[in-house]
NUNUDREN-785501 format. One record per residue (C-alpha): residue number from 1; x, y, z. Coordinates in nm, 3 decimals, decimal comma, padded with zeros to 5 digits. Example, Ala and Ser with C-alpha at 12.3 -4.5 7.8 and 13.67 -1.06 7.14 Angstrom:
% residues 2
{1 {01,230 -00,450 00,780}};
{2 {01,367 -00,106 00,714}};
//
This chain:
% residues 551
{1 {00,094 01,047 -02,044}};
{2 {00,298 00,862 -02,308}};
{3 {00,202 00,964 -02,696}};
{4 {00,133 00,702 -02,900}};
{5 {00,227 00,911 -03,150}};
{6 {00,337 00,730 -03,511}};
{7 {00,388 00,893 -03,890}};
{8 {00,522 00,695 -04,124}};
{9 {00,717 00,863 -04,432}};
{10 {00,687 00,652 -04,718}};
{11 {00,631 00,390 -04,542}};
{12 {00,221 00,262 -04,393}};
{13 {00,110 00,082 -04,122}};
{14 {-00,209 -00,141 -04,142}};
{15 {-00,370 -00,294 -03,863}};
{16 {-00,101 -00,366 -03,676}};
{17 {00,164 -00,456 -03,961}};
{18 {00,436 -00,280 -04,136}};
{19 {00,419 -00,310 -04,526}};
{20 {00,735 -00,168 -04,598}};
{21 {00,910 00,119 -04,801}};
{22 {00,917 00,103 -05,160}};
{23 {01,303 00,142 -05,304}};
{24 {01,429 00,463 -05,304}};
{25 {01,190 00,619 -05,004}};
{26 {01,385 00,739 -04,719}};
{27 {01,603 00,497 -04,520}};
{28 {01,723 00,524 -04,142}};
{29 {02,032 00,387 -04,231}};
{30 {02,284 00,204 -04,007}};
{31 {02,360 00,450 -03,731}};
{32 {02,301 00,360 -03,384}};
{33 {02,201 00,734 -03,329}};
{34 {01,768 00,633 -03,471}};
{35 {01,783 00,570 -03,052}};
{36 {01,665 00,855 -02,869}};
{37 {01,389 01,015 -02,717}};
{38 {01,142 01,269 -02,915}};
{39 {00,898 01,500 -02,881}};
{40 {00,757 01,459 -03,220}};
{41 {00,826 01,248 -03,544}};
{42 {01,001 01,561 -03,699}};
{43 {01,272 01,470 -03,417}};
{44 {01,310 01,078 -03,622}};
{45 {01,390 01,138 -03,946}};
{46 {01,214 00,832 -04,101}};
{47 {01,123 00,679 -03,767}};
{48 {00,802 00,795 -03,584}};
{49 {00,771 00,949 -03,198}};
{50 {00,591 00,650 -03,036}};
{51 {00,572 00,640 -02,707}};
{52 {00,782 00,912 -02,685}};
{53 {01,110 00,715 -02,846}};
{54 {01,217 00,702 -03,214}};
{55 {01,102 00,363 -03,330}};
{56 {00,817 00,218 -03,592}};
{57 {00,588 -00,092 -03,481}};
{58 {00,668 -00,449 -03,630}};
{59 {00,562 -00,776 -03,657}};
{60 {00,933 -00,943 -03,642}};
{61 {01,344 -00,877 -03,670}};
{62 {01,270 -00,861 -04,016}};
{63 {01,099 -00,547 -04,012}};
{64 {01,398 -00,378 -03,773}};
{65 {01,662 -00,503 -04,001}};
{66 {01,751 -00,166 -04,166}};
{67 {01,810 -00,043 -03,797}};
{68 {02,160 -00,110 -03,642}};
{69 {02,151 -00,366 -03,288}};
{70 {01,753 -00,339 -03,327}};
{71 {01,487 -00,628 -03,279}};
{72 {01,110 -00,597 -03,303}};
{73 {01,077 -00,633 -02,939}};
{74 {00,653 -00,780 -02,851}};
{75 {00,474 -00,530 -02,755}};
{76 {00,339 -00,735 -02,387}};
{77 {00,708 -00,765 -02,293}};
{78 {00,867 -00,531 -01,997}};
{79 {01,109 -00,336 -02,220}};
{80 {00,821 -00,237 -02,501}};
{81 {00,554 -00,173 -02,217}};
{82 {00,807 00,040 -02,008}};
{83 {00,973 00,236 -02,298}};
{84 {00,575 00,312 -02,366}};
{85 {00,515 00,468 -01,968}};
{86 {00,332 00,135 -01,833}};
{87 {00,106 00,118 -02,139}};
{88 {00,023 -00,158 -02,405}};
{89 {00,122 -00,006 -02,759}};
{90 {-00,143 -00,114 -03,028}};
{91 {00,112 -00,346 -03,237}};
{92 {00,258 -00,721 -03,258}};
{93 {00,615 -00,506 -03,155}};
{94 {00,861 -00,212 -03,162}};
{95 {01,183 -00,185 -03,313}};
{96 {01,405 -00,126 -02,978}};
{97 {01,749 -00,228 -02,893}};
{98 {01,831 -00,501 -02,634}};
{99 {02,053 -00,415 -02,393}};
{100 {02,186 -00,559 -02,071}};
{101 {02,358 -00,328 -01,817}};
{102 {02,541 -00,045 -01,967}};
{103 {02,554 -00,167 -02,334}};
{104 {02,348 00,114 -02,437}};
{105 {02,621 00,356 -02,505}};
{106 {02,661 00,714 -02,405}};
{107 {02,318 00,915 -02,346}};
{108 {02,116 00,627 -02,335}};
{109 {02,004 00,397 -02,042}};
{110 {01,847 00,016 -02,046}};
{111 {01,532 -00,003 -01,904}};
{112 {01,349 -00,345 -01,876}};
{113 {01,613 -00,475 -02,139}};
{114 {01,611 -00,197 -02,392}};
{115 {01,757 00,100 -02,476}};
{116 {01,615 00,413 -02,412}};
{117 {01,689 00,766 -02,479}};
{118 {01,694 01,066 -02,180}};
{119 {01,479 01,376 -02,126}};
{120 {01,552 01,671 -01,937}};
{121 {01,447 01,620 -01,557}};
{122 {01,150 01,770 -01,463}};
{123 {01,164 01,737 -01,077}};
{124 {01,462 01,662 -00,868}};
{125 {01,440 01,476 -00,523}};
{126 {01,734 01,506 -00,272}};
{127 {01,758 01,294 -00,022}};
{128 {01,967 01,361 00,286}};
{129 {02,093 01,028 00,498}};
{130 {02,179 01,225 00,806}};
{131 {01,765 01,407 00,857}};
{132 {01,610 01,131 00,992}};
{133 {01,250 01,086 01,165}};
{134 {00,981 00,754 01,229}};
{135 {01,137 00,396 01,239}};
{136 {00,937 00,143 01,069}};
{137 {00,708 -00,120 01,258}};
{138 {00,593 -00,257 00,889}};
{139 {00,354 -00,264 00,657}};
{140 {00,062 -00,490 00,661}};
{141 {-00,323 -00,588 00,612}};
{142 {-00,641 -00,723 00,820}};
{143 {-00,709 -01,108 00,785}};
{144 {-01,088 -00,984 00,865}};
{145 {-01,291 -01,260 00,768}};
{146 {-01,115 -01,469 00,525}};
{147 {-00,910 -01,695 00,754}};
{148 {-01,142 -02,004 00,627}};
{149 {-01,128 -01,886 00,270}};
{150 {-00,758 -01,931 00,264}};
{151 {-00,658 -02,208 00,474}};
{152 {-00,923 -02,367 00,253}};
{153 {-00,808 -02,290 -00,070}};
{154 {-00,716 -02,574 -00,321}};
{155 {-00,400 -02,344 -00,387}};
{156 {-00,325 -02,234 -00,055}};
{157 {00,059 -02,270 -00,043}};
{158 {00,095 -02,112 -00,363}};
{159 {-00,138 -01,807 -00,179}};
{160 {00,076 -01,818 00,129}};
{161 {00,386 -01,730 -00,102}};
{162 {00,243 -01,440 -00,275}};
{163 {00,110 -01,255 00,079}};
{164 {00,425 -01,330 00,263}};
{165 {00,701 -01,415 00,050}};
{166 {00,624 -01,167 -00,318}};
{167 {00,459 -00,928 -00,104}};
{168 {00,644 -00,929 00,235}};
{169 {00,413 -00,766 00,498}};
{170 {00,532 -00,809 00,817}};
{171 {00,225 -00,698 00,994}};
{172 {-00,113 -00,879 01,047}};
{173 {-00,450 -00,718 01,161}};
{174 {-00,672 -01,008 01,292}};
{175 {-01,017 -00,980 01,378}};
{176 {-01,135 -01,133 01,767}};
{177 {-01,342 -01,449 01,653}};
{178 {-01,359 -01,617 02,003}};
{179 {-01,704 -01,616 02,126}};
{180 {-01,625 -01,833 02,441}};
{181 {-01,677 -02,196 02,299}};
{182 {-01,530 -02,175 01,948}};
{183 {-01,142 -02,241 02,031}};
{184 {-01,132 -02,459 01,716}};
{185 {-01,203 -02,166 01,491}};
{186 {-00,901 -01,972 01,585}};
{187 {-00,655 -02,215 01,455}};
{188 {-00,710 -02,091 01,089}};
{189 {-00,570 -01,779 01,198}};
{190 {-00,270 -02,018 01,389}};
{191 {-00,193 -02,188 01,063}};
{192 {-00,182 -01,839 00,845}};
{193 {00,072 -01,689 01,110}};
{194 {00,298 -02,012 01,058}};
{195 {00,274 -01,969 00,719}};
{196 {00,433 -01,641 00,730}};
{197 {00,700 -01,714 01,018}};
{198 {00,806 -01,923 00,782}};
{199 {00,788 -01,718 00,435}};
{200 {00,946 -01,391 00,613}};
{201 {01,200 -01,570 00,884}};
{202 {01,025 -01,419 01,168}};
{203 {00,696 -01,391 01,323}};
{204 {00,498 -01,148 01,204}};
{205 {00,351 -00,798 01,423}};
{206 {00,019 -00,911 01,513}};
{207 {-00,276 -00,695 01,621}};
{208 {-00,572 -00,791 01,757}};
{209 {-00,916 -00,569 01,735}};
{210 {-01,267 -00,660 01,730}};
{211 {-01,617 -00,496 01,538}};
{212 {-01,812 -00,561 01,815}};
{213 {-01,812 -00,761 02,115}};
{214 {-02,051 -01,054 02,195}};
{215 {-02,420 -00,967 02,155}};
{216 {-02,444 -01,088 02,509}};
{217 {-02,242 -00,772 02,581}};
{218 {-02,438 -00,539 02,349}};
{219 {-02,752 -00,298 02,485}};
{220 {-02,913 -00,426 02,164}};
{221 {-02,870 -00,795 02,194}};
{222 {-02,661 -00,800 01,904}};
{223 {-02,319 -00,750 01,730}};
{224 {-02,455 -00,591 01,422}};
{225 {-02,561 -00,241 01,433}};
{226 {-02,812 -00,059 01,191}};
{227 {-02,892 00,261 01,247}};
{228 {-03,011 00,176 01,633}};
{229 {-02,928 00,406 01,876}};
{230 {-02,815 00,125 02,186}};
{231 {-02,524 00,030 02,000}};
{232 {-02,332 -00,006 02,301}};
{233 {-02,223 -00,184 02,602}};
{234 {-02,524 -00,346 02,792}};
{235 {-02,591 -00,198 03,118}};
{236 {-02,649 -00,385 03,445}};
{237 {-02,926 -00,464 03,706}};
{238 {-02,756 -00,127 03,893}};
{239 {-02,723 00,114 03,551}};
{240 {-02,357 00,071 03,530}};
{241 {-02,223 -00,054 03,200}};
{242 {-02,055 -00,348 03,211}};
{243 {-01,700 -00,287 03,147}};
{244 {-01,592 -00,587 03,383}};
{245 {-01,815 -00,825 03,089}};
{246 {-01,644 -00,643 02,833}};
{247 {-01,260 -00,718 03,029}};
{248 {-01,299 -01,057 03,069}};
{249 {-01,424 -01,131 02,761}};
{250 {-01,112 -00,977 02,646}};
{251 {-00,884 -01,230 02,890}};
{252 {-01,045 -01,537 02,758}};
{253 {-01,002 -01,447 02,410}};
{254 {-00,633 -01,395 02,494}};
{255 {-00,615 -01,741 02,675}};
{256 {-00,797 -01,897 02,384}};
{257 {-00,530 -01,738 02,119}};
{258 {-00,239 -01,846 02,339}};
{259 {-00,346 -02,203 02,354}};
{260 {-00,346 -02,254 01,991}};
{261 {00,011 -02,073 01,967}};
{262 {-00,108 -01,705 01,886}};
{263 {00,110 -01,478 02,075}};
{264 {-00,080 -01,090 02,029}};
{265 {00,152 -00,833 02,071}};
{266 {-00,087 -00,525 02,029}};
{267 {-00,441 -00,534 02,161}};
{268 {-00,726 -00,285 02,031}};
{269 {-01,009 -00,367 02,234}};
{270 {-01,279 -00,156 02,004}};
{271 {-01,254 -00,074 01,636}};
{272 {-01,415 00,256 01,539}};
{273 {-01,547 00,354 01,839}};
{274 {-01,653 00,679 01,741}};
{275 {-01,881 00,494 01,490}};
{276 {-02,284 00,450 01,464}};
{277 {-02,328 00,282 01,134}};
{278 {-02,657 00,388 00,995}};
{279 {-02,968 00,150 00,876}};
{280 {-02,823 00,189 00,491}};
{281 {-02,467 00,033 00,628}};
{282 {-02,531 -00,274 00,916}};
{283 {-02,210 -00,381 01,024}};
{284 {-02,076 -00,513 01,357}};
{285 {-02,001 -00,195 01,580}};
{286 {-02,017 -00,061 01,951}};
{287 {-02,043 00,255 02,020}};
{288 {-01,781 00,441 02,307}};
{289 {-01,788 00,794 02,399}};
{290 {-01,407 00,924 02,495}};
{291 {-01,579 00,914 02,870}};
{292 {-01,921 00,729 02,969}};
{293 {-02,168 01,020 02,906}};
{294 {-02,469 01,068 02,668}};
{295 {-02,507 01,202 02,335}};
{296 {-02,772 01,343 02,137}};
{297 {-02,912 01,156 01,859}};
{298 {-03,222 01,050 01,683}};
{299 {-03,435 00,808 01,776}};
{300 {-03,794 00,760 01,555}};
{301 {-03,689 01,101 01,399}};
{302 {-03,670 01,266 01,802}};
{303 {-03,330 01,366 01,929}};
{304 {-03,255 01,223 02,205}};
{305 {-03,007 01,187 02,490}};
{306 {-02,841 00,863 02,488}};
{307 {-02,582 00,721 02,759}};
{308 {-02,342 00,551 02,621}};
{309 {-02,011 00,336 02,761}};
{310 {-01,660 00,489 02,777}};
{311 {-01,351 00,424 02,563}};
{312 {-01,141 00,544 02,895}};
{313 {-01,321 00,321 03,146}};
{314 {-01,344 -00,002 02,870}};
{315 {-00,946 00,009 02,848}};
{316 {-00,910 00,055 03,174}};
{317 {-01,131 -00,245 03,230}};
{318 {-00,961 -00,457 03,026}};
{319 {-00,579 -00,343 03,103}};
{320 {-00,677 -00,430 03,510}};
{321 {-00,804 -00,799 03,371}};
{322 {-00,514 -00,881 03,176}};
{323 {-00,247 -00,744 03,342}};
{324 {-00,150 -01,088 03,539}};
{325 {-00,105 -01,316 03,200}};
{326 {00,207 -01,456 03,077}};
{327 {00,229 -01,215 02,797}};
{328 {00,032 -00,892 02,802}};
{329 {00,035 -00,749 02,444}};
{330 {00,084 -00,360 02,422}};
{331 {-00,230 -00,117 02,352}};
{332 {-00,290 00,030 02,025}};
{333 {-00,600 00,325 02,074}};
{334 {-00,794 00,425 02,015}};
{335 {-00,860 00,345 01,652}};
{336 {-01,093 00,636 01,527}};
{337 {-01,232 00,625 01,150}};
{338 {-01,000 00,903 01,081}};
{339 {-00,795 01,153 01,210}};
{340 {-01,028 01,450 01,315}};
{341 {-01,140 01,184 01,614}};
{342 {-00,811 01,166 01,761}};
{343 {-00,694 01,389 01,973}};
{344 {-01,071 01,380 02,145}};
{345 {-01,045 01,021 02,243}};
{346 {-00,643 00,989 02,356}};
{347 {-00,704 01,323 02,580}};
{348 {-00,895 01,105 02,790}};
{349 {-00,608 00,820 02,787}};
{350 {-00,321 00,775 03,014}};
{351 {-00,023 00,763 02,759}};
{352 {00,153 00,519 02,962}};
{353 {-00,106 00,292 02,894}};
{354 {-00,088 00,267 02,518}};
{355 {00,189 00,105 02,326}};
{356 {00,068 00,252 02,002}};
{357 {-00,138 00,522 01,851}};
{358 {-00,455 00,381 01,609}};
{359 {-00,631 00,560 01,387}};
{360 {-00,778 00,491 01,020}};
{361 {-00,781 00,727 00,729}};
{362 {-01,132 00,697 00,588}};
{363 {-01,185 01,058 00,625}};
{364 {-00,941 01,179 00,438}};
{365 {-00,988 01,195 00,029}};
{366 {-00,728 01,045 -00,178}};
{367 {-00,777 01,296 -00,404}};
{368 {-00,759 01,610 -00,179}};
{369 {-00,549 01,513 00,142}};
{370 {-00,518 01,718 00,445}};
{371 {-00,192 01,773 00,519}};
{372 {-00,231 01,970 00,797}};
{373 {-00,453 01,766 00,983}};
{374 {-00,222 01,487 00,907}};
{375 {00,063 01,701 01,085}};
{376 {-00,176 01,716 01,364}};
{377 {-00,173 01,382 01,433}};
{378 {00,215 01,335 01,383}};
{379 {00,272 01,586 01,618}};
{380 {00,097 01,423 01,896}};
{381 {00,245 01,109 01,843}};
{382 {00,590 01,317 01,880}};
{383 {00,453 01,483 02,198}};
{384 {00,323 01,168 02,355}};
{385 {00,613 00,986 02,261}};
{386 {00,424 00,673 02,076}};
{387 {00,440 00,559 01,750}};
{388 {00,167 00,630 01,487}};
{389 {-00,057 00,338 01,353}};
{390 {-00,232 00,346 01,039}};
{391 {-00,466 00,032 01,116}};
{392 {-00,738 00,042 00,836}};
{393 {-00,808 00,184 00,502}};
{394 {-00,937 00,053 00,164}};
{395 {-00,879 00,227 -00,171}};
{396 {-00,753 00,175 -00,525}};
{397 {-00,410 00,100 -00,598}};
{398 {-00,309 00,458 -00,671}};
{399 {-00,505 00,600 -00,423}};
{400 {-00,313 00,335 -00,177}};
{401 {-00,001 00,498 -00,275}};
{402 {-00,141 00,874 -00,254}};
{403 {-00,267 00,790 00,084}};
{404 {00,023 00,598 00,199}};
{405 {00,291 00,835 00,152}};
{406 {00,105 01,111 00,283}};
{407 {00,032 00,883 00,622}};
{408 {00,417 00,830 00,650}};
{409 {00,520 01,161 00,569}};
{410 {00,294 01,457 00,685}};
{411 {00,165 01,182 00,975}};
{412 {00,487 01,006 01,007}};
{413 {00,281 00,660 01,058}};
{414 {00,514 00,399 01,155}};
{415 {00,250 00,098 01,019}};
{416 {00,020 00,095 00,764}};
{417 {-00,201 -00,180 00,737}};
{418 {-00,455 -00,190 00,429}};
{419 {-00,820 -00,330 00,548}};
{420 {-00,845 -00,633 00,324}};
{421 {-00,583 -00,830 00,291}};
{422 {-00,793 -01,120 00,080}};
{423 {-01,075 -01,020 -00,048}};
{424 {-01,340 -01,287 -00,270}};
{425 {-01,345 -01,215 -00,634}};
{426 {-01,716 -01,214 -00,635}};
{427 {-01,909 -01,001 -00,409}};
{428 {-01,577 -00,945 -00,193}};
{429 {-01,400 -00,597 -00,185}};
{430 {-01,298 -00,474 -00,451}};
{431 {-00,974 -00,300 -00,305}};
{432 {-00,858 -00,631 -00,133}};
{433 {-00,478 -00,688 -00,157}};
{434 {-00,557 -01,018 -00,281}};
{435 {-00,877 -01,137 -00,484}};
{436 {-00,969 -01,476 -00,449}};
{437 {-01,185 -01,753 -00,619}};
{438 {-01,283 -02,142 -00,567}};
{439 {-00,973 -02,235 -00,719}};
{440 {-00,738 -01,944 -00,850}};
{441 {-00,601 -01,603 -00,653}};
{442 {-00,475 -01,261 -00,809}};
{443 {-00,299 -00,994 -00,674}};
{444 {-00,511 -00,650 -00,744}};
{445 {-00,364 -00,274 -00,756}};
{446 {-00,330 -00,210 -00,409}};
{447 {-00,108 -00,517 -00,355}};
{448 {00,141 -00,363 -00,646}};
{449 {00,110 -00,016 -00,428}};
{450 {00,167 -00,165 -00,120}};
{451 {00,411 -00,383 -00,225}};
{452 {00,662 -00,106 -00,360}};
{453 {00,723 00,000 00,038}};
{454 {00,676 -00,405 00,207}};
{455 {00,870 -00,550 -00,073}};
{456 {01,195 -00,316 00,004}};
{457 {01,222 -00,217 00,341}};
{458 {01,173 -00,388 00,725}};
{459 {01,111 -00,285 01,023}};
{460 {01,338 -00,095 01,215}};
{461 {01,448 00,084 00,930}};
{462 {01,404 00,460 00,922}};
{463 {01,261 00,742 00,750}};
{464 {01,522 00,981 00,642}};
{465 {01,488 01,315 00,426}};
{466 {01,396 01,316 00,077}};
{467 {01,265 01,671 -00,063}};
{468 {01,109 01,731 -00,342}};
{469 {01,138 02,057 -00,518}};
{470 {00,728 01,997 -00,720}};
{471 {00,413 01,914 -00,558}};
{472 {00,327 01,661 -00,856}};
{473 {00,607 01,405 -00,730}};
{474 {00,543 01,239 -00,387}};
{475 {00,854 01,097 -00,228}};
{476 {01,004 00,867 00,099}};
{477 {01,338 00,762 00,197}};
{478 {01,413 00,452 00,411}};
{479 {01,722 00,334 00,520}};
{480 {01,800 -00,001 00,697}};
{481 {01,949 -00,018 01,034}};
{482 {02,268 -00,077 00,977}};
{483 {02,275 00,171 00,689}};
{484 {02,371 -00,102 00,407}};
{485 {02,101 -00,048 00,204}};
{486 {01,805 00,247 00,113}};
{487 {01,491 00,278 -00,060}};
{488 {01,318 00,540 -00,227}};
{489 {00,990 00,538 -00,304}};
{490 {00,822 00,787 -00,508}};
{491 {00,459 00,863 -00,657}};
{492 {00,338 01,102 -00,934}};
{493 {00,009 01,233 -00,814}};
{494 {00,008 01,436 -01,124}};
{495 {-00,182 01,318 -01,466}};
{496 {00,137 01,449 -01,666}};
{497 {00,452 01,233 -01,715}};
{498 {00,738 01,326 -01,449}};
{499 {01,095 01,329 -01,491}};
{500 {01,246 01,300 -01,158}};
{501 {01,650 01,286 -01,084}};
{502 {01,762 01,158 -00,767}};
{503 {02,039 01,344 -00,572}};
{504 {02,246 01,121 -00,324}};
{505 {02,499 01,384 -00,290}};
{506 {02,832 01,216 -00,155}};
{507 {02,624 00,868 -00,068}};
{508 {02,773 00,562 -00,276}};
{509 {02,590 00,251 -00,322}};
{510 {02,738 -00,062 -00,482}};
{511 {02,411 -00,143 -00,690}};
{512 {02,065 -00,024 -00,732}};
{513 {01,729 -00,165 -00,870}};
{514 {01,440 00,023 -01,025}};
{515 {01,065 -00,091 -00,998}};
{516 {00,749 00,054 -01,154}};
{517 {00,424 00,053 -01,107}};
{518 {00,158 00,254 -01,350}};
{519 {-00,121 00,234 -01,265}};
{520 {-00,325 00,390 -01,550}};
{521 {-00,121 00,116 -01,742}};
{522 {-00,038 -00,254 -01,730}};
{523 {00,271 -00,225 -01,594}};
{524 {00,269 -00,397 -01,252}};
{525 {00,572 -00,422 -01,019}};
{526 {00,798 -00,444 -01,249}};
{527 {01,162 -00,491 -01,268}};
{528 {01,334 -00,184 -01,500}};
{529 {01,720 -00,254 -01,400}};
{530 {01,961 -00,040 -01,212}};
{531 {01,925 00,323 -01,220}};
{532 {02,073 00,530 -01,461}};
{533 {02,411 00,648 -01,438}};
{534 {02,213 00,985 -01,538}};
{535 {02,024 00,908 -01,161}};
{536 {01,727 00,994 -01,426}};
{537 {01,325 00,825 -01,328}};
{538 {01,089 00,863 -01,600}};
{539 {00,735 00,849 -01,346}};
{540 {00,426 00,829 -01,596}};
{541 {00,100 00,983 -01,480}};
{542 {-00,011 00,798 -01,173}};
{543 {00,260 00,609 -01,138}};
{544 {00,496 00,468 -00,868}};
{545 {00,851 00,353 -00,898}};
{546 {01,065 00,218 -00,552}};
{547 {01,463 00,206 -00,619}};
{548 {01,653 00,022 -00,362}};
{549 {02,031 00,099 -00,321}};
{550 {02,284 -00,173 -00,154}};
{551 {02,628 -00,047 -00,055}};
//
């Protein structure tokens, strides 16, 4: 963490303001030397270690005159909130020295439009072009149920920019809201795809997945499920489930999305279906074994033996119904709540069948990842020869980029979508990309985290090599398809400052652009310059930066 760390000599600092130095007290003089990084204010002379840089707090040029090329720089702007790790220093300003480009002089670097002295590296990350692995679908998030909410909103263009333009997902997760008369209500949806052909200059990935299917369908008679053990597929006159209801209900839907200019390309036709929500958490749900069988739970305290439908025979059901339309979108499964589910459920799946494997991550703690299970699940996406989909998860901002990086690395995920994409500011979720009110919209953490991998890379670009020689520094590599440009994206997991030193080895890139993220700060996607000729990150605790090279 950044020390605000300040002790004047001769000099005092009230409430914010510098009084001054009485005549005679030590001076800094006009040296351009004051600039440079300390560890303490023994290392300034008659500056003070704030923030880890030689400077003294100010309240305007006035008070920085004594210091050669120096300005008392606000303390909300980039350059005083980066030099300070991401965090708000306690004065009207610092004394720092603009800068643009390399104007800093020898030693130094400009970050955010100051000058800043270097510190030893800490970690070094080495990234290797010619190691590559996943290519990139995209990033993205779920609609869910917001579509009214935004094609609603007073400021809806302005919103339309920020998810698709700022942002620059290329994936959308859409819930199923066709419920066999209701065509009108899917052209919400119709309009927010639009809106981001035309923000990104393509049409965006779309997936398709449902909570539940109609309550006509359901053994309980509804969608919502609370703690009631028939939360599955209704069974007929003759006891078999009905898995032809269940396939044609899936074919109209896709008829009804296709007339109002939705074009699906993957189809999930049960999320979570490993999932009995209990009575403390009703939510819409159906329950699927891998294979029809029964399963022991409790019913009025009892266990009991429960049939319930089949994942297998439901997608087999539905591919046999759909299989004649125009366009048949590809089959993401099975989409488990997290990864221990997996393997269980595509064992009893005919890989040619599936386009794309689904799975969510809320089993897996931010805070204490599995790595090896994680592995896991990237290897059988290697052995079964289909991609990796990340389709759901909520979380903070930093644990967004914990969770991210370990779901493209150790699972080598080629999507990850986040759940919420928009989110209401009151009441809503709290982890939403996107919060929203009546009349005004703000992008939260997780956009930020998020938007340091969908801001600087598209799909079809791939994951190459970058190692990482500490445990505290989380890193990926992407480079674009035709190998023009490359983005690195790394994370401090640790609660200690990090400072990390790229290694390109014989790779040349014509220009280069820092941005940083801390999230224990203020600092929020912002723009720090090109990298250091020193190829020298400073990564404050929980923090994130992405720098993207162009040849």
């Amino acid at each position: 963490m950044r020390r605000f760390l300040f002790v004047f000599l001769g000099c005092s600092w009230l409430s914010g303001a510098v009084v001054g130095c009485a005549p005679g007290e030590p001076q800094t003089g006009s040296q351009t030397n004051w600039i440079k990084a300390c560890e303490v204010s023994a290392d300034c002379g008659a500056l003070s270690c704030i923030c880890s840089t030689c400077t003294r707090p100010c309240d305007d040029d006035a008070g920085c005159a004594d210091l050669e090329g120096a300005s008392c720089v606000p303390a909300v702007e980039d350059g005083a909130v980066a030099v300070c790790g991401g965090e708000r220093f306690p004065s009207a300003g610092l004394c720092l020295a603009r800068c643009d480009g390399d104007s800093c002089g020898d030693g130094l670097a400009c970050i955010a439009g100051v000058c800043s002295g270097s510190i030893d590296a800490t970690v070094e990350v080495s990234v290797d072009l010619g190691v590559r692995f996943q290519t990139l679908v995209g990033f993205g998030a779920s609609i869910a149920y917001a579509e009214d909410a935004i094609t609603g909103h007073p400021e809806k263009e302005a919103l339309f920019d920020l998810m698709f333009e700022d942002l620059g997902v290329d994936v959308v997760r859409m819930r199923n809201r066709f419920d066999g008369d209701n065509q009108a209500e899917l052209e919400a949806m119709a309009e927010i795809l639009a809106a981001a052909t035309d923000r990104l200059g393509h049409a965006p990935t779309t997936l398709i997945t449902e909570g539940s299917p109609p309550a006509e369908l359901k053994a309980n008679g509804a969608r919502v499920c609370d703690g009631n053990a028939d939360c599955t597929l209704v069974q007929l006159p003759s006891g078999e489930f009905d898995y032809a209801g269940l396939a044609n209900h899936w074919r109209t839907s896709l008829e009804a999305h296709a007339a109002v200019g939705i074009t699906i390309d993957y189809l999930s036709v049960q999320n979570n279906p490993n999932w009995l929500p209990p009575e403390s958490e009703p939510t819409d749900a159906c329950h699927f074994l891998p294979v029809e069988g029964t399963e022991t739970v409790l019913v009025d305290g009892t266990e009991t033996e429960v049939p319930y439908a089949g994942f297998a025979e439901a997608l087999a059901a539905t591919l046999a119904a759909i299989g004649d339309l125009p366009t048949v979108p590809e089959i993401i499964a099975p989409e488990v709540t997290g990864p221990a589910a997996l393997e269980e459920y595509v064992s009893a799946l005919e890989p040619s069948d599936i386009g794309a494997l689904g799975y969510h991550l809320y089993d897996v703690d931010p805070m204490a990842i599995d790595r090896d299970a994680l592995a896991s699940v990237g290897a059988l996406g290697q052995d079964l020869e289909l991609p990796l989909f990340q389709t759901e998860m909520q979380a903070d901002g930093f644990s967004t980029a914990l969770l991210m990086q370990a779901a493209l690395t150790d699972g080598g995920a080629s999507t990850y979508l986040q759940n919420d994409f928009v989110g209401m500011a009151e009441g809503g979720n709290p982890n939403a990309l996107i919060s929203l009110d009546a009349d005004s919209f703000e992008a939260e953490s997780t956009f930020h985290a998020m938007r340091h991998f969908t801001r600087f890379t598209d799909p079809g670009w791939v994951r190459v090599e970058a190692a990482v020689d500490a445990e505290e520094v989380l890193a990926s590599a992407w480079l674009s398809e035709d190998q023009s440009a490359l983005s690195i994206v790394l994370v401090n997991a640790a609660a200690t400052e990090q400072s990390v030193r790229l290694e390109l080895g014989s790779e040349e890139f014509s220009s280069s652009e820092v941005t940083r993220t801390a999230f224990d700060g203020v600092e929020r996607s912002v723009t720090l310059g090109p990298l250091p000729a020193s190829a020298l990150l400073d990564l404050p605790a929980h923090a994130m930066v992405t720098v993207a090279f162009e040849r």
